[in-house]
C-alpha positions in Angstrom: 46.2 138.2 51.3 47.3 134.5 51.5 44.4 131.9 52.2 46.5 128.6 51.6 47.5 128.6 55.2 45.4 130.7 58.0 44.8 130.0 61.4 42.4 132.1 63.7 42.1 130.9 67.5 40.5 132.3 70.4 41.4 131.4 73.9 43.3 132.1 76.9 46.7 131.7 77.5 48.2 129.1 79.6 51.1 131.1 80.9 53.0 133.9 80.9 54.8 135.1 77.7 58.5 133.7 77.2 60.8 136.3 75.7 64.0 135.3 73.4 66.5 137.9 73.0 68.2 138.0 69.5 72.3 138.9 69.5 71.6 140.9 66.2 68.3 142.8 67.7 64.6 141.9 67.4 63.0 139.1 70.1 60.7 136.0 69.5 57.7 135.8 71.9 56.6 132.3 73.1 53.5 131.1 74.9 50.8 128.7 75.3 47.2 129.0 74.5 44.0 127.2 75.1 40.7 127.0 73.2 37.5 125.0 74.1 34.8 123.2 72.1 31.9 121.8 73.5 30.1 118.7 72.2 27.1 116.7 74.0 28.1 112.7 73.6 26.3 109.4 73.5 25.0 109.9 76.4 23.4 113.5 76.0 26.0 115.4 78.7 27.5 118.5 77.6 31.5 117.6 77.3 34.2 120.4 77.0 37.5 119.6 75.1 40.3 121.7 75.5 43.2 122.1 72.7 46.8 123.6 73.8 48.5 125.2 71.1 52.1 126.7 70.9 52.0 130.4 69.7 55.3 132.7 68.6 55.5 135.8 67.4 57.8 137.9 66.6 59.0 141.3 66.1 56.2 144.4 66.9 53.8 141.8 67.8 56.4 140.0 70.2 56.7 143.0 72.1 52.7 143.7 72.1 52.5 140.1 73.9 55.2 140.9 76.1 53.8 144.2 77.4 50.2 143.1 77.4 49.6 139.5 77.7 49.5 137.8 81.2 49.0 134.4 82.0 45.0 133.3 81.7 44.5 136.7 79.4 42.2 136.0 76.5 43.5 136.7 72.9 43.0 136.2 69.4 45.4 135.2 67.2 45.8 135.1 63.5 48.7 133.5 62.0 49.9 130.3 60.3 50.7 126.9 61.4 54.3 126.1 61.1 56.3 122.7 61.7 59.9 122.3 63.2 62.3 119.4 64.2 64.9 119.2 66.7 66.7 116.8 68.2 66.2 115.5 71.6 68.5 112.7 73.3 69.2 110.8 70.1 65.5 111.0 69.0 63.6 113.6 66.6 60.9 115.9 68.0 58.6 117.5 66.3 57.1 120.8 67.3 53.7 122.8 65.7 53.3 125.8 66.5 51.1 129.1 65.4 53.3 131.7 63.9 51.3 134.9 64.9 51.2 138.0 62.9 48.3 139.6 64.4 46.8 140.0 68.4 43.6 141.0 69.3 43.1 141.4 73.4 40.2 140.0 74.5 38.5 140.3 78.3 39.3 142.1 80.9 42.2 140.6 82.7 
């Protein structure tokens, strides 16, 4: 088990799940999720803080979110952040997203 790079997120997800179709076989499943922290400020009112992050999976665990993930279904995740770079009308993008190797459904939706 590799503990130099491990992320573990609940939330829900913001979407539905975006399927990419290899031409050698297999698929890459894409969607968005979000998780909330709550801190009380300066002021002593209760503030909630919502992060977005970019999930994909692929393989067995592709198809899991594409058969049972809807849009605002809650999850957890376990993966590993990964970085990528493309290029985007003359100027570099950078992307981070959560490679998933593992899902968890949450709720009831």
């Amino acid at each position: 088990m590799s503990l130099r790079n491990k992320v573990t997120l609940i939330g829900h997800t913001g979407k539905e799940v975006e399927i990419t179709n290899f031409e050698k076989g297999g698929m890459k499943a894409s969607v968005t999720l979000a998780t909330n922290d709550y801190y009380t400020n300066g002021m002593g009112e209760k503030v909630e803080e919502t992060q977005w992050h970019n999930l994909v999976a692929f393989g067995k665990t592709a198809e899991i979110m594409q058969k049972y993930v809807p849009k605002g279904k809650e999850i957890a995740v376990e993966g590993k952040i990964t970085y990528r770079s493309y290029e985007k009308e003359g100027k570099k993008v950078y992307i981070t997203e959560i490679r998933v190797e593992e899902v968890v459904l949450l709720g009831s939706k």
